[in-house]
N, C-alpha and C positions, 0 to 999 in steps of 0.2 A: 508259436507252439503253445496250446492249451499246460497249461502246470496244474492245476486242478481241476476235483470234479465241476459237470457244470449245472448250474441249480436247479435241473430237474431232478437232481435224483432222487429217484423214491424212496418210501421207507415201507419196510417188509417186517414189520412189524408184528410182536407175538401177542397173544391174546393174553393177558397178562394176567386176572383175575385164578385161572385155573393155574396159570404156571407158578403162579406165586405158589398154590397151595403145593403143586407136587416138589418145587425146587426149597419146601421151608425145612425140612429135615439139612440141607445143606448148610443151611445157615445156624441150626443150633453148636451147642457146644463154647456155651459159655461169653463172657463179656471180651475186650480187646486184650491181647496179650502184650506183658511190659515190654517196650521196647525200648532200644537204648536213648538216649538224647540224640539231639540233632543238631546241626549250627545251622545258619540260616539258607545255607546252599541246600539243604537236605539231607547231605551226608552224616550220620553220626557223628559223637564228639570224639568216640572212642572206635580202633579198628573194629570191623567184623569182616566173617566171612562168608558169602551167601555162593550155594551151591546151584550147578545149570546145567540141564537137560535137553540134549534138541539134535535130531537129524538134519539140520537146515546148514545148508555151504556156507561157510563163513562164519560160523559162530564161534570160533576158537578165537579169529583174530577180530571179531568185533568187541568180546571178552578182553582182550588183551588192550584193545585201542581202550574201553570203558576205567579197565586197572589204573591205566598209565593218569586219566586223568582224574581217578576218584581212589587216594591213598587211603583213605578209611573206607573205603568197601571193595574189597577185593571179588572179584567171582573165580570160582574152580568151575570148569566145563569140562563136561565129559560128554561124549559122542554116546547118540543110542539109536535103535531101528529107528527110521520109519512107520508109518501107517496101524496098521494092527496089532503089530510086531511089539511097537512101542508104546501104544496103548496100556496094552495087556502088563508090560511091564513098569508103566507108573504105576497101575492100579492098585499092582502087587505091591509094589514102594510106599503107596501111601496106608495100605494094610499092614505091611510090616513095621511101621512108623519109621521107616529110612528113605521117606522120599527127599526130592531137591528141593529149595528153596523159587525154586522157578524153573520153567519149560516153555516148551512151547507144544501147538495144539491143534489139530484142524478144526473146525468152526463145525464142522459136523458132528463132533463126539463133545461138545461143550453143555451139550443141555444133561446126555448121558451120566459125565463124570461131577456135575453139579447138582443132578437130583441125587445121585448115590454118595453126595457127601465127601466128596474128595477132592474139593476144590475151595481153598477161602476166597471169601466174602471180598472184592478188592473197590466197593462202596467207598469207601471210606478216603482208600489211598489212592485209588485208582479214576474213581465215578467223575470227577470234575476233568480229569484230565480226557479224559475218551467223549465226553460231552462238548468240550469246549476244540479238541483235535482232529475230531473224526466225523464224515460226513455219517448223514442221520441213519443213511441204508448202510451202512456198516457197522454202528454202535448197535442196530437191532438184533444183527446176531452174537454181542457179546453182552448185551441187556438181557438178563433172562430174569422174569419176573418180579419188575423195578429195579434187579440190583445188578452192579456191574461185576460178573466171573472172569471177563479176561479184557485185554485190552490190543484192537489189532493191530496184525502186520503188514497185511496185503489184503486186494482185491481184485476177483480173479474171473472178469468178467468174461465169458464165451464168443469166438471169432472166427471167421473163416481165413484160413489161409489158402492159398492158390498159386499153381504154376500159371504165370501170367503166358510165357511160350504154348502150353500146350492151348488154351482157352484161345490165344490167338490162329494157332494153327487150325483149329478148328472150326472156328469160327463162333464162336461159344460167349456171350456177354456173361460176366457177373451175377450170379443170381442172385434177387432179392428174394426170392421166396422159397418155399423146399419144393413145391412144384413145379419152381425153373430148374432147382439142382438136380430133380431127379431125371428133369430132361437133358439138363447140361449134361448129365451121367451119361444115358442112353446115347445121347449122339458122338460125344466124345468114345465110348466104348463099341459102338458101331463101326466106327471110323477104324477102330484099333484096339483090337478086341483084347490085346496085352494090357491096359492104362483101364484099371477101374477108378470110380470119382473117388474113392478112396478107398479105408481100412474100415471096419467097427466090429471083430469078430468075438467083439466079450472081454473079462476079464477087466474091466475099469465101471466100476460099479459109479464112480464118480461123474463119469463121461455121460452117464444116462441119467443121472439127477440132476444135472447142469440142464440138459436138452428136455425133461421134463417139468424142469423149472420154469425154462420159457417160454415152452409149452401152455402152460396156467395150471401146472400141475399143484396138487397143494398135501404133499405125503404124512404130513401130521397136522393135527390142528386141537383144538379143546373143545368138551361139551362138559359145561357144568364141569366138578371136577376130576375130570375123566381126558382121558388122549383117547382119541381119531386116529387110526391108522387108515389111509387111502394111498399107500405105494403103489396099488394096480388103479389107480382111478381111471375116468376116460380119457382126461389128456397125454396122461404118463401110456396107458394102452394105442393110444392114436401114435405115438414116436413110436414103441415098440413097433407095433405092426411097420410101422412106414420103416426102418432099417432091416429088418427081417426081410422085406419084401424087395429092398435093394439087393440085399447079400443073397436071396435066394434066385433071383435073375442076372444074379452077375457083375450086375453094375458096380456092388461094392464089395469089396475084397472080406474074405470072411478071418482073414489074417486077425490075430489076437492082437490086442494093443499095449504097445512097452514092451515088446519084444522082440529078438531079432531079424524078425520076418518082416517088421514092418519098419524098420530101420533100413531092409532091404531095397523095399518097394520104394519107398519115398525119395533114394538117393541114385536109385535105378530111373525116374521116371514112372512108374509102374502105377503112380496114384495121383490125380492132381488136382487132388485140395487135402486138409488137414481140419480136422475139427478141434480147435485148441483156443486156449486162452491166453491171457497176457503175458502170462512167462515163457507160454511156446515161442515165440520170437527169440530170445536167445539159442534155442534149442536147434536151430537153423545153423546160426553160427559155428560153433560147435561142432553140430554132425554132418553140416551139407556145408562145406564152404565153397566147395566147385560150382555149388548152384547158386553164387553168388548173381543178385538183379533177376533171378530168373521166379523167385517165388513174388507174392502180393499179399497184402492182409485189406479184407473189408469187412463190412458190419455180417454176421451172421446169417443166415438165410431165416425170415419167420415165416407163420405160419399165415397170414393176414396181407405180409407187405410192409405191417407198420412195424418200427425199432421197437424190439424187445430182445432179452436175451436172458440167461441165468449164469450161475458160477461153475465155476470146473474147481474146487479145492478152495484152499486157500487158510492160512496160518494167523494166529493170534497167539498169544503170550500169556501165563496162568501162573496163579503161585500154587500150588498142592496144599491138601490140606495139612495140617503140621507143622508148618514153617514160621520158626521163633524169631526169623528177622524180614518179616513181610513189608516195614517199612524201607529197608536197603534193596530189600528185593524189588519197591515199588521205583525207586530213584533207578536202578536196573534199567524198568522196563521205560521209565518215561523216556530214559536217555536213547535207547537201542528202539524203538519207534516215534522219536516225535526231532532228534537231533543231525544236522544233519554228517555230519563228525562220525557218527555211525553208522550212517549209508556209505560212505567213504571207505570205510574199514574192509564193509562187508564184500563189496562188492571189487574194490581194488584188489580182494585179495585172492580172488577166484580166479582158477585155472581158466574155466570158462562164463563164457558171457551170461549175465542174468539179467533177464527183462523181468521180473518180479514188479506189481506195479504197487507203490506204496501205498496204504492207506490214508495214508495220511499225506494231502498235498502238497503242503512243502515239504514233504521229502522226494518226492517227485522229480522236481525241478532238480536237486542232485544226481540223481539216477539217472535221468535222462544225459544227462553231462560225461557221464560214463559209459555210455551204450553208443556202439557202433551202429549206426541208421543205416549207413550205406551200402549195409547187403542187399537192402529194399529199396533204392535207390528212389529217391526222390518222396518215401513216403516216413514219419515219425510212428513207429510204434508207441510211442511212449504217449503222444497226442490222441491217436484211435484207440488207445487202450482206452483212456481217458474219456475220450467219446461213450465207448461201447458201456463205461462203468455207468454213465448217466441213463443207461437206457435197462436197466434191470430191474426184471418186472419184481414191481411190490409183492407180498404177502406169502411168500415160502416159509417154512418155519423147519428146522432140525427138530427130531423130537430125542426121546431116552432111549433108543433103542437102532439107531441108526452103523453103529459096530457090529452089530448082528448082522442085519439088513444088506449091509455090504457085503459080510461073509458069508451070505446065501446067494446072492445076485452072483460074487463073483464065480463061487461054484458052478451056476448053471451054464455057464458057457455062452456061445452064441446065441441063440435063443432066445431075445431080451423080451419076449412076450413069458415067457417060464420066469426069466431073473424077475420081473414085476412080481409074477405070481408068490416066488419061494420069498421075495422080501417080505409081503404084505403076510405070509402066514409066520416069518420067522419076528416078525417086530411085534406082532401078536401075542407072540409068546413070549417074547422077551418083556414084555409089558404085564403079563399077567404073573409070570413068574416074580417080576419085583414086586405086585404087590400095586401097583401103580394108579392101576382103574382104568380099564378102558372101553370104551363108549360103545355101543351096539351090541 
């Protein structure tokens, strides 16, 4: 079983000259702030207490496993939204000066909340440790402009899952390209005109920036120092069109995603494949267990033929700007991503199963030791996740405007040629409105 990345993996790396200028407001606000003594484990010489933030399963008792073994630094957790939801209310947190000592973050809003200054500097306590832990195509989206704003948790590379039964019954081989899947679709839904090749009816603004990732989409970039918005570009416009033109011929379900309708389809039969990344594998578990052996996971369908693919989500760790104990906070994060005492916590402690794929490779090797493989009988997720992370195409970039961007996409509904269109006018203006600079 592969336990870490394998040394292709690229780095997607940002243009760092312009990002430096737009992310240097982030960085003022004085020299390092006192902190307490340390002994030589890290821990302070004297108690403190550092506050935490996070939607993520397990974080209560990964908090609790961290306490038991670090008497000078306690953490308080407290449970908060998800996605937008939660965004919005660190922001507020760190405006009101009552934000947490630490959270956690999607790697999509990290360029956002570190050019608008609400995020410290974690160079200092962080930058060797995310250098020396973390492969290079993962430190690139927590690198913003030389300096390191968060430190990751996972990587969440994009995957095809599949009912291996119905592919069989049909007669249907594996696609490697989206021109075999859109025919695997047609014949499969020929055959049996209930079973489309899947769902994609909207409403996961994520789902489509993963796919035009791998695409060779590139939705932000720098000129001089100025941002690029190109969310409608041609590649990002080439997947729209090509899902639009599935859901509009039937072959793929125009059902909404994350919702109860395709929770339906998927445990009914009704869909067979799934477009998901590394933590979808748990998510099997969990909601389809009758369909145990009966689904598969293989590398993604590209555009070419040859391995590529992009991210669907995925979470990193931050201290807010404000936080009078950023160096307990950093002993935190190294323990809760790099130990593997942690992964143990986390995951031992869940209701249900988590394939989350670490970033960090020896944490890996723990997770996998905890994850039931043999729904998928005879195949490691934890190995092809591994795989698929090696094959993620370089040179994607998050820009400052990307929390908008989603909240326009996901309003337009099915339509992902309109959701391109309303992001690329909504990060425009979210860009102009900061003050930003943006190019064209």
């Amino acid at each position: 079983m592969s336990r870490s990345l394998p040394a292709r993996v690229p780095r997607a790396a940002l243009t760092a000259s312009a990002v430096s200028l737009v992310l240097l407001t982030a960085a003022c606000g004085g020299g390092p702030k006192a902190q307490p003594a340390a002994d030589s484990n890290g821990s302070p010489a004297q108690p403190v207490t550092v506050t935490y933030w996070s939607s993520s399963a397990g974080a209560q008792q990964t908090a609790d496993a961290f306490n038991k073994a670090h008497p000078n630094i306690q953490v308080k957790f407290s449970a908060v939204p998800g996605g937008p939801d939660g965004a919005a209310k660190l922001a507020n947190a760190v405006k009101g000066g009552n934000a947490p000592d630490i959270a956690t973050m999607d790697y999509s809003a990290l360029p956002e909340f570190a050019s608008g200054g609400n995020l410290e500097d974690l160079s200092a306590t962080s930058g060797e440790l995310v250098s020396a832990k973390f492969p290079e195509a993962v430190q690139s989206l927590v690198k913003l402009g030389g300096r390191t704003w968060a430190v990751p948790f996972d990587v969440t590379p994009l995957e095809l899952f599949y009912r291996k039964d119905i592919f069989e019954k049909h007669g249907v081989a594996v696609p490697k390209t989206w021109e075999e899947y859109k025919a695997a679709g047609e014949k499969i839904n020929k055959a049996d005109p209930s079973i489309r090749i899947t769902n994609f009816g909207g409403g996961d603004p994520a789902a489509l920036a993963g796919l035009a990732w791998q695409a060779g989409g590139r939705w932000y970039g720098t000129e001089g120092d100025k941002w690029k918005v190109a969310v409608d570009d041609p590649a990002s416009r080439k997947v729209a069109e090509y899902w639009n033109g599935l859901m509009a011929s039937g072959v793929a379900s125009k059902t909404p995603l994350w919702g109860e309708g395709e929770a339906k389809e998927r445990s009914s039969g009704q869909v067979a494949t799934v477009i998901g990344a590394a933590w979808t594998a748990g998510t099997f578990l969990a909601n389809y267990p009758d369909l145990k052996g009966k689904w598969g996971i293989a590398p993604l369908p590209t555009w070419d033929g040859r391995p590529a693919t992009g991210m669907y989500g995925g979470t990193s760790y931050i201290v807010p700007k404000g936080s009078k104990q950023t160096k307990a906070a950093a002993e935190f994060i190294r323990w809760v991503t790099t130990e593997p005492e942690a992964i143990r916590a986390r995951l031992s402690s869940l209701k249900s199963p988590s394939s989350a794929l670490p970033a960090n490779p020896e944490m890996r090797a723990e997770a996998a030791k905890l994850f039931d493989a043999s729904y998928f009988e005879g195949q490691d997720p934890y190995a092809l996740a591994s795989e698929a992370a090696g094959t993620i195409r370089p040179g994607w970039t998050w820009g400052p405007a990307q929390l908008q961007v989603s909240a326009a996409q996901g309003a337009a509904g099915a339509d992902l040629v309109k959701a391109l269109s309303e992001g690329q006018s909504a990060a425009e203006k979210a860009i102009k409105d900061r003050g930003l600079g943006l190019a064209g």
